[in-house]
N, C-alpha and C positions, 0 to 999 in steps of 0.2 A: 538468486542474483545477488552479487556484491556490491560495495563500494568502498572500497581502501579505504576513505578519505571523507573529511567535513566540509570540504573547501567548496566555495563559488554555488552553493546552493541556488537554480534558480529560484527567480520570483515570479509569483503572478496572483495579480490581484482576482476578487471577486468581482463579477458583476450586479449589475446593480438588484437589488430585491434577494440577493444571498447574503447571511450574513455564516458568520461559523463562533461556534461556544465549543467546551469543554461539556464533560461530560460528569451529571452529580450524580450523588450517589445514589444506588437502588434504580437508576434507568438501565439495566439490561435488557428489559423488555424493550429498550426501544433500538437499543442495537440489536436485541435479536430481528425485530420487527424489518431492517432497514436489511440486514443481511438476505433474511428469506426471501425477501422484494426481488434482492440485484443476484441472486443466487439461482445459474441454469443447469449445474455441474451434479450437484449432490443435494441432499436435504439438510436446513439447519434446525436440528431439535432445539427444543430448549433447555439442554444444559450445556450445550456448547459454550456461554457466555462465560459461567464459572467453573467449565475445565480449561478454558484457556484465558481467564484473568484470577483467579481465585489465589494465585502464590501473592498480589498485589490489589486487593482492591481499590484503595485509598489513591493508590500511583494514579490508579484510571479518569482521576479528578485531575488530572497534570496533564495525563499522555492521549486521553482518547479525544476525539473531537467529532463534532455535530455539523455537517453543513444544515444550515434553517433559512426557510423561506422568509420572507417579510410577514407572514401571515403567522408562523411559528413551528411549522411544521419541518419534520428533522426529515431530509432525505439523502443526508450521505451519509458517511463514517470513516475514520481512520486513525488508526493508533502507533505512535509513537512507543512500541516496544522496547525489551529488550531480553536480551539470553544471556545468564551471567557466565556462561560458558559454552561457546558453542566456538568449534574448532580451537578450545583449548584459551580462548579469549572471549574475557566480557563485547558481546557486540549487539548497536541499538538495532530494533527491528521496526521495520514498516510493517507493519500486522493488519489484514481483514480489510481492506480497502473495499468501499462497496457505496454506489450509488441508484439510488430503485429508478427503475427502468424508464417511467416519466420525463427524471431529469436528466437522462442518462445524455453523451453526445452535444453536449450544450456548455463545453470547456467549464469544470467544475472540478475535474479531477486534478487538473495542475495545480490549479489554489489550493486545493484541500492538500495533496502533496507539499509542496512552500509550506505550511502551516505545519505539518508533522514533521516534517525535513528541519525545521529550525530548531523544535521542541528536542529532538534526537542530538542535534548539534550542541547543546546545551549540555550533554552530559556524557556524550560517548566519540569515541575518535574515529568508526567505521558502524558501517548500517550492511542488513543483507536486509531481504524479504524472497518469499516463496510466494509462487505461480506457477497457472497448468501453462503449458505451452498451447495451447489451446485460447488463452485468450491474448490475445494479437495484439488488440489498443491496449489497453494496459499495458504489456511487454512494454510497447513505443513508447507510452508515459515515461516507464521507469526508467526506460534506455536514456530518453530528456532530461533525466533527473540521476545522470552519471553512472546509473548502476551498467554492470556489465557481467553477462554469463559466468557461472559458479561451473567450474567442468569438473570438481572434485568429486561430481556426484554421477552414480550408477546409467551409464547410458548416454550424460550429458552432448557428447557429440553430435550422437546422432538426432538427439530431441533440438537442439540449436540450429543441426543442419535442417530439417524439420522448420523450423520457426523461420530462418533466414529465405528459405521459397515460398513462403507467403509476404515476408517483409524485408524491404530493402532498406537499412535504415546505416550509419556510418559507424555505430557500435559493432555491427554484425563484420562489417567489410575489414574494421581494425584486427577482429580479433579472427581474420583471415575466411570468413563466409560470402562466398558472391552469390550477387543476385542471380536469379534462372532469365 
């Protein structure tokens, strides 16, 4: 999924007993920890943390973020990527988005999105992120948060056509998908 553009970032606040931090150094364990929680797709070993931040560790003190309860306990994640060249241009990335199943459904995902969304805004002109089409609210998240369908890629029609008969949403309808 793409986004041309920085412009008009929603916002939305946390409520109340969430708060959200960055991320220090040497807690990989607790994003691993947060991923295998909200994770029904695949398994996440533990090196996943340092094949996919290791070209940056240091950035991840900037870019990644923690939702925390009031009690202190970390049960979201989401990082503020980026790809120094992906389709031939520097572009930021929403990376690993994941909230453990507990607090899952309880509007946390938008805030933490706001919060990554501005961090990315600060240094790059366009954002993509990857997803299965398989997960539906997400999609709807990012769809609220301007991104719109990547068709550059192997199959994408029919994986969007796919996606728009489950959701009827007005990103889908622009980019010519009707509802069933």
């Amino acid at each position: 999924m793409i986004r041309q553009h920085m412009d008009q970032i929603p916002e939305f606040s946390l409520p109340p007993g969430i708060g959200i931090r960055t991320y220090n150094s040497g807690e990989g364990y607790i994003w691993t920890r947060i991923q295998r929680a909200a994770e029904t797709f695949f398994e996440i070993d533990d090196q996943l943390f340092n094949r996919e931040f290791s070209r940056d560790f240091k950035a991840m003190e900037d870019r990644c973020f923690f939702l925390v309860t009031d009690q202190g306990e970390e049960i979201g994640t989401a990082t503020a990527w980026w790809k120094p060249a992906w389709k031939g241009q520097e572009w930021g990335q929403i990376h690993w988005v994941a909230i453990t199943p507990d607090y899952q459904r309880r509007g946390l995902s938008k805030p933490m999105m706001s919060v990554a969304m501005r961090r990315l805004k600060q240094s790059h002109e366009r954002c993509f992120l990857s997803t299965s089409s398989r997960r539906i609210a997400a999609i709807k998240v990012y769809f609220d948060f301007g991104f719109y369908p990547d068709f550059e890629s192997e199959n994408s029609r029919e994986v969007w056509t796919e996606v728009a008969s489950v959701l009827d949403h007005a990103t889908l309808r622009e980019c010519g998908f009707q509802p069933n």
